[in-house]
N, C-alpha and C positions, 0 to 999 in steps of 0.2 A: 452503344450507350455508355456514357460515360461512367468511373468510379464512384460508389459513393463516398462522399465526405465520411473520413475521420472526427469527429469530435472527441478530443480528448477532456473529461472533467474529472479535475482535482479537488480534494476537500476546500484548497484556499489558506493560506497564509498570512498573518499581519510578520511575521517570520521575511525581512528583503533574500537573508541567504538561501533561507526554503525553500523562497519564490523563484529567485534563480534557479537554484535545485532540480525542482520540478521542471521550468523552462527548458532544463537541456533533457530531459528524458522528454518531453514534445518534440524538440528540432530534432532530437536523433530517430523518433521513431515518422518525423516528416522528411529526412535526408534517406530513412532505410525505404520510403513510400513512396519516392521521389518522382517515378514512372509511371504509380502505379495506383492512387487517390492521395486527393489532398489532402491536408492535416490542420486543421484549427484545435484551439485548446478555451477550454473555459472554467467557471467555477461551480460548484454546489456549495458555499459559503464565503462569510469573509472577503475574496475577493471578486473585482469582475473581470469580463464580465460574468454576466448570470446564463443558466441555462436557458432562459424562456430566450434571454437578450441574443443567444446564440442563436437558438433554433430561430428566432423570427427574421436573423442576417440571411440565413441558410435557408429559406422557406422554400425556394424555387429549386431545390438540389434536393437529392434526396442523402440523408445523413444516419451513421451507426455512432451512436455514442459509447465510446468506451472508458467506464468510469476508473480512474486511476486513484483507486480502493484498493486494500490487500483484504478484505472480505467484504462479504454482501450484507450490510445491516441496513439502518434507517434509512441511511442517503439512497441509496440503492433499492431499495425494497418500497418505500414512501416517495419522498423527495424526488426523484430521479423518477420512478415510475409515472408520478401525478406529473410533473413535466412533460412528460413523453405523453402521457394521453389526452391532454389539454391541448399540444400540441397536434396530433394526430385529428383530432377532432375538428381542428382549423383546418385541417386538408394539407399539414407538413407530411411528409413522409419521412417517418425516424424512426428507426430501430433502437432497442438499448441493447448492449452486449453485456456480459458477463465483466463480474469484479475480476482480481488481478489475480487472486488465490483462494485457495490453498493452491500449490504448484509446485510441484518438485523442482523448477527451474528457481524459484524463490528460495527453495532448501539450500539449493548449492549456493547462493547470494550469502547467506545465513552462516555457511557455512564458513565461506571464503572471509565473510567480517569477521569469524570465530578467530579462521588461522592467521589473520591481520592482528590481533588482538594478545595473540600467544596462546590458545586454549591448549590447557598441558594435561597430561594422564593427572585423574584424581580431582579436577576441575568440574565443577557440577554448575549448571549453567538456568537460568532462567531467563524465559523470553518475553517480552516487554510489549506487551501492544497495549494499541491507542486504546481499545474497549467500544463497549456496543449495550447499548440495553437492548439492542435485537440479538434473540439468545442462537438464530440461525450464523451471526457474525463470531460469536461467542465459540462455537462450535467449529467456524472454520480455522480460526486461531489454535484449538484444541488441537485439531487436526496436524497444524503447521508444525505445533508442538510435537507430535507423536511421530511426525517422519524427521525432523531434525535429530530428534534423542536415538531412530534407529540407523540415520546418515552418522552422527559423529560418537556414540556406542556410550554417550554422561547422558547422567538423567539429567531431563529438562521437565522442569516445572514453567507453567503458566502466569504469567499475573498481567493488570489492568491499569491501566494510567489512569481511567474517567471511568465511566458511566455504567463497568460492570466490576464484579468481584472475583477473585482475593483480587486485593491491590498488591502493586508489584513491590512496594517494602514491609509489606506482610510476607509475601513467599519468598523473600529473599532474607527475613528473619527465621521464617520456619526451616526453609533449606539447611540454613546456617544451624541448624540443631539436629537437624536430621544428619546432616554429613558432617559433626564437629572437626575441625581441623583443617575442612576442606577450601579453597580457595572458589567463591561463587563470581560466579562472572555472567553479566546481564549480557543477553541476547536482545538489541534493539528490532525490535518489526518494525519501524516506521520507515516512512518512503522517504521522507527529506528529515534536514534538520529544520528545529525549533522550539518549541516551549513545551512541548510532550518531551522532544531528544532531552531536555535540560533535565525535565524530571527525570527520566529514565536513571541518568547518569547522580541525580542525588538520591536514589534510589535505595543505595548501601551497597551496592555489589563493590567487589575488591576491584574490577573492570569492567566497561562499559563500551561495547562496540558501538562505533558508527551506523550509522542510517543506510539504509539500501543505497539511497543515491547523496553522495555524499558533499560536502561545498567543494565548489572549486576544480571537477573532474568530469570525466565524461560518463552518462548515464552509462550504467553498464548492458553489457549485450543480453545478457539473460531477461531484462525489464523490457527492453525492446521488443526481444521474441513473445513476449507473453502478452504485449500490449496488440503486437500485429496479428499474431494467432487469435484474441478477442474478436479483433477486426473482424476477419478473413470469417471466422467460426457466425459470426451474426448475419453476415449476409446471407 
């Protein structure tokens, strides 16, 4: 019996560099599947196509959706789920996999944009994510937060680009009092660039790293393993 289909679903971008972005972490984790299932990519917003549009191409295969999220909120928990059971009920066969984190492989990402960045002794770092009113997304952030600070030994504080709180030029004003003197430096969580990357980086920190997966490069290997271990782990 053959593999099943990969479906990779991304938030979606009106972002062309994001779009690209994301593009090459698909071709990389369908070049590293290459022998081994195929690899389609679609969206949960923004762009297409859509998930229904996907699962209805893919109706005669059977498919593991692995949502290219770095936590498990709305899209994921709602969205993503009512998909998948709507579809199931038409007689597709689709599994949904797990978000992309919390994940120590993501730490080291995290960490490697830090040293990209310059992160120096005395540097106290806050890390930027997109945000969730799903407080389980909220929580996986926290998390992300809490092994980062004990991977690079600076406290990292948390903040929120959208939908939950503190916002992230809130903590990175409160930082900034808590550590006087100290030089704060935004830790970006986002997968690609775009209109969150923007804000992040007007944010106030003194520096502002890059995106997981950055323009113009190749997705890196640690997003790959983590998208294929999804994979692999739902079947």
């Amino acid at each position: 019996m053959a593999a099943p289909t990969l479906l990779a679903i991304s938030h979606g971008t009106s972002s062309p560099v994001g779009a690209g972005a994301v593009a090459t972490l698909a071709d990389a984790v369908a070049a590293r599947l290459e022998h081994e299932a195929p690899v389609h990519a679609g969206f949960v917003d923004v762009q297409q196509p859509d998930v229904p549009t996907c699962l209805d191409a893919l109706r005669e295969e059977r498919t593991v959706i692995v949502p290219l999220l770095l936590s498990a909120g709305f899209h994921v928990h709602v969205d993503l789920r009512e998909d998948v059971d709507k579809a199931r009920a038409e007689g597709i066969d689709v599994t949904l996999g797990g978000a992309l984190g919390p994940d120590p492989r993501l730490v080291d990402l995290l960490e490697h944009r830090l040293t990209e960045a310059g992160l120096a002794d005395g540097d106290v770092v806050v890390l930027a994510a997109a945000g969730s009113s799903d407080a389980r997304a909220v929580a996986d952030c926290e998390r992300t937060g809490e092994l980062l600070a004990a991977r690079t030994g600076h406290p990292v504080s948390v903040g929120y680009i959208a939908n939950a709180t503190p916002r992230v030029p809130d903590v990175v004003t409160s930082v900034r009092a808590e550590h006087p003197g100290a030089r704060v430096v935004t830790a970006s969580y986002l997968l690609a660039p775009g209109y969150f990357q923007a804000l992040a980086e007007r944010a106030g920190g003194d520096v502002t790293t890059g995106p997981l997966l950055l323009p113009g490069a190749e997705a890196p290997d640690e997003l790959v393993d983590v998208v294929v271990e999804r994979y692999r782990a739902a079947l």
